[in-house]
C-alpha positions in Angstrom: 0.0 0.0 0.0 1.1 3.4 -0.6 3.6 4.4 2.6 1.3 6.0 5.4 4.1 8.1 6.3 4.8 9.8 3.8 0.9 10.5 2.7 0.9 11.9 6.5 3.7 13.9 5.3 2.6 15.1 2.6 -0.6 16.2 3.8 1.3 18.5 6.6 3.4 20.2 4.1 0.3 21.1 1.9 -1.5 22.6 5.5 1.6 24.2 6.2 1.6 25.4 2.4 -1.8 28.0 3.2 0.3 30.5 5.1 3.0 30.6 2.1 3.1 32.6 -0.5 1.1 30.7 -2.9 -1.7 29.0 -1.9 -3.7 26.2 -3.4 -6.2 28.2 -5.3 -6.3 30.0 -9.0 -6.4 33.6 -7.7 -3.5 32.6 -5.8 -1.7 31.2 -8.3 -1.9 33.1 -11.1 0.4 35.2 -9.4 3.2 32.8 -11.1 4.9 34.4 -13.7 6.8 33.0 -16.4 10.3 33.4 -15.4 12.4 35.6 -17.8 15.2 33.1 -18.2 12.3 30.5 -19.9 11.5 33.1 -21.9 14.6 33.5 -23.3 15.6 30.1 -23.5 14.1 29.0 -27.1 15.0 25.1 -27.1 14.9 22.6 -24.9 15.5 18.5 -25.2 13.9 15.7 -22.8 12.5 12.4 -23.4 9.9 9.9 -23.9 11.8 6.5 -22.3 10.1 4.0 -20.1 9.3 0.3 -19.9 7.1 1.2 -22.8 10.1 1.2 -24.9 10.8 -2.7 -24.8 8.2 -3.1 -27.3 9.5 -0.9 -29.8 12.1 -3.8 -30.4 9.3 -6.1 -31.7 7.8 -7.2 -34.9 4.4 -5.1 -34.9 3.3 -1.8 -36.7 3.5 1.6 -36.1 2.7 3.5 -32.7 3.1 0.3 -30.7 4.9 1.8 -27.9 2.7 4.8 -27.7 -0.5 2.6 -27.7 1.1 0.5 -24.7 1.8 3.5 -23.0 -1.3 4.8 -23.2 -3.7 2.8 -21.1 -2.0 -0.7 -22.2 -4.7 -0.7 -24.6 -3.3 -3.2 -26.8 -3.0 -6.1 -24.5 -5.3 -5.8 -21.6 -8.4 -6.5 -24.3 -10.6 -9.7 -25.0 -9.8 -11.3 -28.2 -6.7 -12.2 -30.2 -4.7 -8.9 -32.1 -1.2 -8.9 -33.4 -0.3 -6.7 -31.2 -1.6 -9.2 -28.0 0.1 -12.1 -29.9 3.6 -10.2 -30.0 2.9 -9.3 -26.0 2.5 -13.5 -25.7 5.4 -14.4 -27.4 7.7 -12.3 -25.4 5.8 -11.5 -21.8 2.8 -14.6 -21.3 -0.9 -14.4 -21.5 -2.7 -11.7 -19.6 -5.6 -14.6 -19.2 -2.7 -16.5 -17.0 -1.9 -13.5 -14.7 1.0 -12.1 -16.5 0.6 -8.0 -17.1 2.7 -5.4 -17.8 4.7 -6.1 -14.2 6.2 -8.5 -16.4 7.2 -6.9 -19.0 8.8 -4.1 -16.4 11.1 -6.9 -15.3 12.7 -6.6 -19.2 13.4 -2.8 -18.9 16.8 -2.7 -17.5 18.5 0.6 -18.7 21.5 -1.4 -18.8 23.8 0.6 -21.0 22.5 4.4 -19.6 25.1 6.9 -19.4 23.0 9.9 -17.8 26.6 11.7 -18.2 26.5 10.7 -21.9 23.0 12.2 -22.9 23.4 15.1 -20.5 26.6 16.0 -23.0 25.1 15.5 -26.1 21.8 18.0 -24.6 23.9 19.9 -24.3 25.5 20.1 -27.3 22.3 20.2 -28.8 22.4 24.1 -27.6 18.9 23.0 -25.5 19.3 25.9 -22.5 16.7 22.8 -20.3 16.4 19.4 -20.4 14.9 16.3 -18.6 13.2 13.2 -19.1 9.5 12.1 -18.6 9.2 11.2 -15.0 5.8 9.2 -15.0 3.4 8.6 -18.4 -0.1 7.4 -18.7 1.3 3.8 -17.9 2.1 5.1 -14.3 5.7 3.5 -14.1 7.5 6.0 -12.4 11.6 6.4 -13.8 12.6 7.5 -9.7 13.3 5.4 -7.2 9.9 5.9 -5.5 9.1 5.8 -1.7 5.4 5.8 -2.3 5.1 2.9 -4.1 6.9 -0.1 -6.2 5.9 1.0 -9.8 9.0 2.4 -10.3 12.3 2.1 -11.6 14.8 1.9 -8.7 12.6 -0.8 -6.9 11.3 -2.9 -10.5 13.4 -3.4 -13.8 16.7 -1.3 -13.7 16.9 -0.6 -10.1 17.8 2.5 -10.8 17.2 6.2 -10.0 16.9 7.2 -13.9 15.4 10.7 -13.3 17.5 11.3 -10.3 20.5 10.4 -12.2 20.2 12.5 -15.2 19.0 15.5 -13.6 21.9 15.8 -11.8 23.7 15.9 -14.9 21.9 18.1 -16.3 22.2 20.6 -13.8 26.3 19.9 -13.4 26.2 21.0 -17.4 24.3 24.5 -16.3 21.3 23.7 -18.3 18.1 24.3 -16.3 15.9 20.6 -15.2 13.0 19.9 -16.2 10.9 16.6 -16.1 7.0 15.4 -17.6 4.2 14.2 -16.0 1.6 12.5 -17.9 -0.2 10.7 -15.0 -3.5 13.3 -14.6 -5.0 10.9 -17.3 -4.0 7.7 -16.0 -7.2 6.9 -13.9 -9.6 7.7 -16.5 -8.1 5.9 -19.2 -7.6 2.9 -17.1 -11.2 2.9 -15.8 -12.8 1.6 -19.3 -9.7 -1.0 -19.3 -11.1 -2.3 -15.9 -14.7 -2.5 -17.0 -14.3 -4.5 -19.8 -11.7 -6.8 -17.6 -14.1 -7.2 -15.3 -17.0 -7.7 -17.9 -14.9 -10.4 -19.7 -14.7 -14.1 -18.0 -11.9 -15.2 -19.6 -10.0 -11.9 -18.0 -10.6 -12.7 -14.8 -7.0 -13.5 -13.7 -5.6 -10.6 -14.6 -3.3 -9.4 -12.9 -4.7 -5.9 -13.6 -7.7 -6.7 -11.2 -5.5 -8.1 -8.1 -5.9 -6.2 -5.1 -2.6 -7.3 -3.9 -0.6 -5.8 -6.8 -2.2 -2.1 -5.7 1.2 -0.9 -4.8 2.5 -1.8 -8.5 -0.9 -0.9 -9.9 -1.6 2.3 -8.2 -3.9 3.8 -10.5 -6.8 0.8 -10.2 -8.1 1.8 -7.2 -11.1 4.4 -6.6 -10.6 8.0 -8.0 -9.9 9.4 -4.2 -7.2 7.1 -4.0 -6.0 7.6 -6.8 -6.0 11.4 -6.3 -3.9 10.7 -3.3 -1.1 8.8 -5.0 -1.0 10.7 -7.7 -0.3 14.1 -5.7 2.2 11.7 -3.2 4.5 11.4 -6.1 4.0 14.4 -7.8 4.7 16.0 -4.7 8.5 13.7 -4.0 9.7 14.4 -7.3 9.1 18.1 -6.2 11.2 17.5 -3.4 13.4 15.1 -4.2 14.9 16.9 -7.4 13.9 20.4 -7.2 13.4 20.5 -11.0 13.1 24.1 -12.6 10.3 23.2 -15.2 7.6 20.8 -14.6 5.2 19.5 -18.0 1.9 18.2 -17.0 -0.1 16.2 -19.7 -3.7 16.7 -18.5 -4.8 16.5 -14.6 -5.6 20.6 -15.0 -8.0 21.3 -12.2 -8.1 17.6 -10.8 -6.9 15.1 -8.9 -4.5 18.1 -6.3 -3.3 19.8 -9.5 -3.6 23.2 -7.7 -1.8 21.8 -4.6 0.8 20.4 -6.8 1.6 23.6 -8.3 1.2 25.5 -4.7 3.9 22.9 -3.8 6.2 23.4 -6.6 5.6 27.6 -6.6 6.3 27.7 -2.7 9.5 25.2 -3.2 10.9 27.7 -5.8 10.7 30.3 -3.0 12.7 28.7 -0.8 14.8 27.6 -2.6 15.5 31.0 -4.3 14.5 29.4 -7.9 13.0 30.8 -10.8 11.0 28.1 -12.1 8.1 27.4 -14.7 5.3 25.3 -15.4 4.4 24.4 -19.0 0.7 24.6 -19.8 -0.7 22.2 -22.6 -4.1 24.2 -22.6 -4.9 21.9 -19.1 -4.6 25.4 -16.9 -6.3 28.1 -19.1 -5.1 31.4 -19.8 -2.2 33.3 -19.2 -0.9 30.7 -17.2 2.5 29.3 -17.9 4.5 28.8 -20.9 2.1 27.3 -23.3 2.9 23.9 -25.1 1.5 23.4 -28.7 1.8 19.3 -29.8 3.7 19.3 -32.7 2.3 22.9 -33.7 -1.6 21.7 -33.7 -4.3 24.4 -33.7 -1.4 27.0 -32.8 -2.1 30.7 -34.1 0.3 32.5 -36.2 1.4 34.7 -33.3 1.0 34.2 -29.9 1.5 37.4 -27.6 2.3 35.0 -24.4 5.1 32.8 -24.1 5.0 29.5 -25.8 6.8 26.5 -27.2 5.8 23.6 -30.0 6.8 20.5 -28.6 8.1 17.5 -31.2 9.0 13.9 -30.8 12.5 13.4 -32.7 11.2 11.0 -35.2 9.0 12.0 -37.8 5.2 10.8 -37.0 2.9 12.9 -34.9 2.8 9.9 -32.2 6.5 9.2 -32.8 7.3 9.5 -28.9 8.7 6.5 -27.8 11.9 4.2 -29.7 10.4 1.9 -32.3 13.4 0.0 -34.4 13.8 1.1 -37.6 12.2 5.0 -37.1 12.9 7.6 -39.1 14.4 10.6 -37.6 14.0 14.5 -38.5 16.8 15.8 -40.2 18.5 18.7 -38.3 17.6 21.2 -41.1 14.0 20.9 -41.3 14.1 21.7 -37.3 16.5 24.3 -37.5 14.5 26.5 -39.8 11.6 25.0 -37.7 13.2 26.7 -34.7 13.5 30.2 -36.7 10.2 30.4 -37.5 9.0 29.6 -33.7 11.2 32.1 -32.1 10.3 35.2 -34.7 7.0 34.6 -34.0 7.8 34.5 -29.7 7.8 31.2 -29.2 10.6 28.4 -28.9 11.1 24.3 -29.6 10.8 21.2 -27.0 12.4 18.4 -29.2 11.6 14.8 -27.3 14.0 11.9 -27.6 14.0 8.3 -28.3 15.9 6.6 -26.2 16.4 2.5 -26.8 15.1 0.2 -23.9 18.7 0.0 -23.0 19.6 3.2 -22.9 21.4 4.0 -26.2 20.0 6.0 -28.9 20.7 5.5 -32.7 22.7 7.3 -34.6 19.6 9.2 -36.3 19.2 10.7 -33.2 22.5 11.9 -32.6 23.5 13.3 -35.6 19.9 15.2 -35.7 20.7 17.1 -31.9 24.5 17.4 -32.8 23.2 19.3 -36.2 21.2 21.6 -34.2 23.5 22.5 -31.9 26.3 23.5 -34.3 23.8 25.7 -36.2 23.3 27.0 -32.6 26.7 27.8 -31.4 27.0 29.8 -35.0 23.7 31.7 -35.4 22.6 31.2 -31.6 22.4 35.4 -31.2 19.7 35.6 -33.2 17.8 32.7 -31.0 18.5 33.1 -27.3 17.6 36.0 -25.3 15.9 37.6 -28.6 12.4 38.8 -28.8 10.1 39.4 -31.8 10.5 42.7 -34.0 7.6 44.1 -35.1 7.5 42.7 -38.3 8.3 39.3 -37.4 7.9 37.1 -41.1 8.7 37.6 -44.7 8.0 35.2 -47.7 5.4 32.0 -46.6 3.9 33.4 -43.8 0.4 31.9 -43.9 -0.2 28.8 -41.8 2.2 26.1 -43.1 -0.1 22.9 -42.2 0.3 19.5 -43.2 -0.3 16.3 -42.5 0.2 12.4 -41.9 -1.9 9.8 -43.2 -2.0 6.1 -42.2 -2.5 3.1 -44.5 -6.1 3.4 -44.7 -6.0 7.0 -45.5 -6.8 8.6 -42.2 -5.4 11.9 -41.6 -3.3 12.7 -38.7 -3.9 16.5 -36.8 -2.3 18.6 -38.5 1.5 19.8 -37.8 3.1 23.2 -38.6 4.9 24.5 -40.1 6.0 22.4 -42.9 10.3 23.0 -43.0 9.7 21.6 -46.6 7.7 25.1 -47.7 10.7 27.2 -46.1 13.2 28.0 -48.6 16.0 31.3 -49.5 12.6 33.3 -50.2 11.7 33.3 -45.8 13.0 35.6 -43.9 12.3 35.7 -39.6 13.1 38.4 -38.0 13.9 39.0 -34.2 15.8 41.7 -31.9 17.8 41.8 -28.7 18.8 45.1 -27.8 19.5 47.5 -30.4 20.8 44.7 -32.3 18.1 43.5 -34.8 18.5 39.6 -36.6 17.2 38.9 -40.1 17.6 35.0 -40.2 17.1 34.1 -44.3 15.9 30.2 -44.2 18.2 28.3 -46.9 21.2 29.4 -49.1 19.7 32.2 -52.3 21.1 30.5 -55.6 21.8 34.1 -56.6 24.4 35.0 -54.1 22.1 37.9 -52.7 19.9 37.9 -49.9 17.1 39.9 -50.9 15.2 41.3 -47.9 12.2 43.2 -49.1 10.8 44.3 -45.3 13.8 45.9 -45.0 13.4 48.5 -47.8 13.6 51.7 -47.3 9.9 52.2 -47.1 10.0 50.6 -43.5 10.8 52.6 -40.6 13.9 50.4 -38.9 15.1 53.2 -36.9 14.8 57.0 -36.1 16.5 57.9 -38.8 15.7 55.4 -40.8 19.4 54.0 -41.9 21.6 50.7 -41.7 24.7 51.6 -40.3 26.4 47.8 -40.1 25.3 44.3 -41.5 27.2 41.0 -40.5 26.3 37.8 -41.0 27.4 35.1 -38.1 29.4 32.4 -38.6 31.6 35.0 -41.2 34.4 37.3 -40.9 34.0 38.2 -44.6 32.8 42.1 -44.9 29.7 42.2 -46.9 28.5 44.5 -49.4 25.0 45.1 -49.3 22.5 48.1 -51.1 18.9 48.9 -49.3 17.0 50.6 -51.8 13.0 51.1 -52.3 12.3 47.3 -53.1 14.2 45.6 -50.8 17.7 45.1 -49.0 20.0 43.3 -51.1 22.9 41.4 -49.6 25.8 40.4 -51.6 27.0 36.6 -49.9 30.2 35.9 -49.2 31.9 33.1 -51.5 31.3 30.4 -49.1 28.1 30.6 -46.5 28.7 29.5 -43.2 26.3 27.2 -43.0 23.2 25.8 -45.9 20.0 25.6 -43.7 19.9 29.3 -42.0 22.0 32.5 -42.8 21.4 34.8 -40.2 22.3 38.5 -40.6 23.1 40.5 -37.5 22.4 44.3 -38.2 22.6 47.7 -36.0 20.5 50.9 -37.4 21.3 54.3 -37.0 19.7 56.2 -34.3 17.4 54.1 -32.2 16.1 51.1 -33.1 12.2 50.7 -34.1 11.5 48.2 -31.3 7.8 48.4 -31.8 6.0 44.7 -31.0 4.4 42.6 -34.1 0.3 43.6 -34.4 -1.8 40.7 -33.3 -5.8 39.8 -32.6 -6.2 39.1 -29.0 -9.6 36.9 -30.7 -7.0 34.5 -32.0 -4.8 34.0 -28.8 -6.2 30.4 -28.6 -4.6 28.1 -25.6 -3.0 24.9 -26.8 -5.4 21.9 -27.6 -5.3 19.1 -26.0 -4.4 16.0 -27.8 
C-alpha cells in the first residue's frame, strides 16, 4: 500500500503550504509568472523513455509503444490482435496473470550513461532538459518511496530521473521533467470494465488487489488522487526540477496543490522556475505547449513552445526499431520560424530500452547545436520585432496519413515550404537579426521588409550588416524594393544564414500587431 508516512507527510506540508506565498487556489496562483530566463531560452530537449520502450524492439506496426503507454490498450483487451500475440510471445498471456509487471522486469537501462545524454543536450544548444518522470502507464523512472511501480525498486533498479538531472544541472542547463499521470485513472477505468466484464479476463493481474502498490492507478478516484499528488509532490522535493510539463490533470486530482507545492519550493529555494501549460490550466498561465504545432495561431502574444518527438510521425514519442528521424535542417529552420514569432522548440527523444540511442538521433541534436553555437544570437535572449515574417507566412499545415487514409492532426509548419525566399526576424537590444531560411542560388539575400519604405530606426538607416558564422565584410544596397545582400563566396552554414544588423539612431523596437480573438490556448491532444 502506498507508505502511510509519507501520505501523512505530505498532507502536513500542503497545510503548512496555506500560510505561504502561494496557496492552493487559482487567484493565488496566477500570481506565477513566467520566469524571464524561460522566456529566453528557445530550445529545450527531454524524453519519452520507459518500460514502454521494450516493445518498440518487436515485430508489430506503427505506434506500438505509444498505444502500450497509453492505457495498455493493446494487451489488456478480450480477443486475439497482433499486437496481444507479439505481448505473448515475449511477456505470457494476460488470461494467465501475467501484465505489464512482467514486461517491467525486461526494462533494464543497462547501458544508460546519464553523463552521456546530459553532453550531447547539451550540445544540442537546449538551455533545459529532462526526461519524462511518470506517463499514462504510471511506471515512475525514480526510485519511489510511495510505491513499487518504479524504476529503482522494478526493472533497472535505478534512480533514472534522479540520475540524469543531476547531470543536467552539473552542465548548467536548467531541469525539467513530464508528468503524464492526470490521465492515468480515467483511461484505465474503461480497461477495468471490460476486464471485469470479460470471463476469460478474470485473472488478470490488472484486477488483483494485492498488486495495488505496483498498480496504483486501479483503485477508486480518491485514491488515486492521493497517490498521484504523493508522487507528484516527491519528485518536487526530491529533485527540485526548474520546469515541470503536465499532460492533463488541469483542475483535478490536487493539481492546484501540486503547483502551490512546486511555486512555494521555488521560494525557498530562491528558484526561478516554470510550469508548462498544454491548454490543461487556461489562460495566461505558464509557458504554453503546442503538440507538434496543432491548432497553434500564427502569433502568440504569451510565451510559448511547440513540442516535437525526434522521429518523424505525430505519435512518434517513444523508440520503435527502424524509425525515421527529423533531419536537423528541417528543425532548425523550424526553430526560426517559432522564435520570430515569440515562441521556442521542445524536441523529445527516443531513447532505446537499454539506454542507447541510434545514430539518427544523434547526428539530428549534434546538427542543431552547431547551427546554434554559430547563429545562436539571433535565438536566445531575442524577442520578436515588429514585423516578425517575410516570404510564406500563412499557416504552413500538413499532414500524416495512415494506410487506410486517415489523416493525422495537423502539424506546422512544414520546414519543406521554407526556402531562400523566408526571412524571420527577431531583436535583442538595439541589435536587430534577419535569419534568411536556406542558401539564395543568386548569391544575394534579398530582404524586401527591410526596404527603405520601413521605418527600422529613427533615422531610418543601416549603419552595419554582419552575418554570423563569417568574418567576410559584406556589401549590401537597401534601396525602395528591398535590402540586397551580396553573400560571401562560401556561406557559413546551408540551412539558415542569419544576418546580425545595427541601425542608426534608435532602433524601431515596436511589437508585431496581433488579434487578442485569436490567442487560442494549446489543444489538448
Amino acid at each position: 500500500m502506498i507508505r502511510t508516512a509519507l501520505v501523512a507527510g505530505a498532507l502536513a506540508v500542503a497545510s503548512m503550504g496555506l500560510a505561504e506565498k502561494y496557496e492552493p487556489n487559482w487567484d493565488s496562483l496566477r500570481e506565477h509568472h513566467v520566469p524571464q530566463w524561460a522566456k529566453d531560452a528557445k530550445f529545450g530537449v527531454y524524453a519519452h523513455w520507459g518500460l514502454y520502450s521494450v516493445v518498440g524492439g518487436w515485430d508489430v506496426n506503427k505506434n506500438w509503444a505509444n498505444s502500450i503507454a497509453c492505457a495498455y490498450q493493446a494487451i489488456y483487451r478480450p480477443g486475439m490482435t497482433d499486437k496481444k500475440r507479439e505481448f505473448e510471445k515475449h511477456v505470457g498471456k494476460v488470461e494467465q496473470g501475467v501484465g505489464y509487471i512482467d514486461l517491467a522486469k525486461q526494462f533494464k537501462a543497462e547501458n544508460f550513461d546519464p553523463a552521456a545524454w546530459a553532453d550531447l543536450m547539451k550540445r544540442s544548444g537546449a538551455r533545459y532538459a529532462g526526461i519524462c518522470a511518470i506517463h499514462h502507464d504510471g511506471y515512475a523512472m525514480w526510485d519511489s518511496d510511495v510505491m513499487d511501480f518504479c524504476a529503482g525498486k522494478l526493472g533497472p533498479r535505478r534512480d533514472l530521473l534522479g540520475e540524469i538531472m543531476k547531470e543536467i544541472e552539473k552542465r548548467g542547463m536548467k531541469t525539467m521533467t513530464s508528468f503524464h499521470h492526470g490521465r492515468t485513472y480515467r483511461q484505465f477505468s474503461s480497461i477495468r470494465k471490460n476486464l471485469e466484464s470479460s470471463p476469460e479476463q478474470a485473472k488478470a493481474d490488472l484486477l488483483d488487489p494485492s498488486l495495488r502498490n505496483y498498480y496504483w492507478f486501479m483503485g477508486e478516484e480518491d485514491y488515486f488522487a492521493k497517490a498521484r499528488y504523493d508522487m507528484t509532490k516527491e519528485v518536487i522535493d526530491k529533485y527540485k526540477p526548474d520546469v515541470l510539463w503536465f499532460d492533463g490533470g488541469g483542475g483535478g486530482y490536487g493539481t492546484e496543490r501540486i503547483l502551490a507545492d512546486f511555486f512555494n519550493m521555488a521560494e525557498k529555494e530562491g528558484k526561478d522556475v516554470c510550469v508548462h501549460n498544454k491548454g490543461n490550466f487556461g489562460k495566461n498561465f505558464g509557458l504554453y505547449s503546442y503538440e507538434n504545432g496543432y491548432k497553434r495561431p500564427l502569433f502568440v502574444n504569451w510565451p510559448w513552445e511547440d513540442d516535437t518527438p525526434s522521429a518523424v510521425g505525430w505519435c512518434d514519442w517513444p523508440w520503435q526499431k527502424g524509425m525515421e528521424y527529423k533531419k536537423p535542417r528541417d528543425l532548425v529552420v523550424r526553430l526560426c520560424d517559432l522564435v520570430a514569432r515569440n515562441g521556442g522548440l521542445l524536441v523529445s527523444m527516443n531513447p532505446r530500452p537499454d539506454g542507447t540511442l541510434d545514430q539518427g538521433q544523434v547526428d539530428l541534436l549534434e546538427g542543431i547545436g552547431k547551427w546554434l553555437g554559430q547563429n545562436g544570437d539571433a535565438i536566445y535572449d531575442t524577442v520578436p520585432w515588429k514585423i516578425f515574417a517575410e516570404g510564406h507566412t500563412e499557416m504552413l499545415e500538413y499532414f500524416q496519413y495512415t494506410d487506410k487514409g486517415a489523416p493525422s492532426r495537423g502539424i506546422q509548419p512544414d520546414p519543406k515550404k521554407l526556402d531562400h525566399t523566408d526571412v524571420r526576424f527577431t531583436r535583442n537590444g538595439d541589435k536587430l537579426y534577419a535569419t534568411v531560411l536556406g542558401v539564395p542560388p543568386s548569391g544575394t539575400a534579398t530582404i524586401k521588409s527591410l526596404s527603405t519604405a520601413t521605418e527600422i530606426s529613427t533615422v531610418n538607416k543601416i549603419k552595419s550588416i554582419r552575418l554570423l558564422g563569417s568574418d567576410a565584410k559584406l556589401e549590401w544596397e537597401r534601396t525602395a524594393d528591398a535590402l540586397e545582400i551580396k553573400l560571401p563566396k562560401k556561406a557559413p552554414n546551408e540551412w539558415a544564414l542569419a544576418f546580425e544588423i545595427q541601425a542608426e539612431g534608435e532602433l524601431d523596437k515596436s511589437e508585431p500587431p496581433y488579434d487578442e480573438k485569436l490567442m487560442t490556448l494549446p489543444k489538448q491532444t
